[in-house]
FIVOVEX-123482 format. One record per residue (C-alpha): x, y, z; residue in three letters. Coordinates in steps of 0.05 Angstrom, whole numbers, padded with zeros to 5 digits, always signed. Layout:
XYZAla/...
//
This chain:
+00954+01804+01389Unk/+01002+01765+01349Unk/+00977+01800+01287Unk/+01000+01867+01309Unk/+01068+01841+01334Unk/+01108+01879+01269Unk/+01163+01925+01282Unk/+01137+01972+01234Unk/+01076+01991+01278Unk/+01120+01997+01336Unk/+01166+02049+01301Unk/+01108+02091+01284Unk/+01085+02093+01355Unk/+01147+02102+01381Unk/+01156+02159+01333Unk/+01082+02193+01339Unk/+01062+02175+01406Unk/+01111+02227+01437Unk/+01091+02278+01392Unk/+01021+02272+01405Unk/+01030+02266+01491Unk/+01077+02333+01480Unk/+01015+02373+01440Unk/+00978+02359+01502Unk/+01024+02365+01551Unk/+01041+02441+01526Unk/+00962+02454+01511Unk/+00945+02431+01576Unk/+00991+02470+01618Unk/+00979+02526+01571Unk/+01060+02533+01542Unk/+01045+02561+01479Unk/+01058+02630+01506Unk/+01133+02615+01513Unk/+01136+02570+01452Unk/+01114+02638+01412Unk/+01163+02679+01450Unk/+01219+02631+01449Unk/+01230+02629+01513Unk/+01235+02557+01520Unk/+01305+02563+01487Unk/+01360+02503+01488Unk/+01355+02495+01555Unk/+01336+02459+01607Unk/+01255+02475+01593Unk/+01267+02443+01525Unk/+01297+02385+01555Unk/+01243+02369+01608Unk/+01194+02371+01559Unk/+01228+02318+01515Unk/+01241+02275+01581Unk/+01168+02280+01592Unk/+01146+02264+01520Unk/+01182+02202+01522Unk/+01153+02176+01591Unk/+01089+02151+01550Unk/+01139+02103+01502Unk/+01173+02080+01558Unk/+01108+02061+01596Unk/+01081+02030+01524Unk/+01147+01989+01524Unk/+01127+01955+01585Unk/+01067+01935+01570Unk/+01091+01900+01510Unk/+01142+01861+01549Unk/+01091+01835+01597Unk/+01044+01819+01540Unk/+01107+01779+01501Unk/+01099+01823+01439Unk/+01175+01830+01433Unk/+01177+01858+01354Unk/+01131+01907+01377Unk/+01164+01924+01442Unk/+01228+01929+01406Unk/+01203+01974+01349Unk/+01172+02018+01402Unk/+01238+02024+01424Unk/+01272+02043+01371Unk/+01223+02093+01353Unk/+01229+02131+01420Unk/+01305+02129+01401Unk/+01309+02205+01366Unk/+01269+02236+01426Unk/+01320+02204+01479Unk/+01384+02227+01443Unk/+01355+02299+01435Unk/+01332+02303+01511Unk/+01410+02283+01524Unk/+01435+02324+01471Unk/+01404+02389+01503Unk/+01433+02367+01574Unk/+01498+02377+01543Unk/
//
């Protein structure tokens, strides 16, 4: 595991592991209807669905703390950053 332990890798799961969990989060509970319509908006839908997309980092990040790959935990970290300040931007 020590091979993998780059914080490049972990910003590039950080950054596309969201993305992906939110493509079938929406086609799974069948949301494309209101993504078409815009009726997800800048509200709170919008912001539950970020909250949710990041879940899957977070979970990811703890897993590489018990495992003691700490360049990878941290660059998962910092890749879930942008989805985090958007859920709390669209709180406001």
């Amino acid at each position: 595991m020590e091979r993998f332990d780059k914080y490049w890798i972990g910003i590039i799961i950080g950054l596309v592991l969201p993305g992906l969990f939110a493509i079938i989060y929406i086609d799974h509970y069948n949301l494309w209807y209101p993504l078409q319509t815009f009726q997800f908006g800048l509200g709170s839908m919008l912001n539950k669905l970020l909250q949710v997309c990041v879940f899957p980092d977070l979970a990811l990040l703890f897993v590489f703390y018990t495992t003691d790959t700490w360049r990878l935990a941290k660059g998962v970290l910092i890749g879930s950053f942008p989805y985090i300040l958007a859920a709390i931007a669209f709180t406001i």
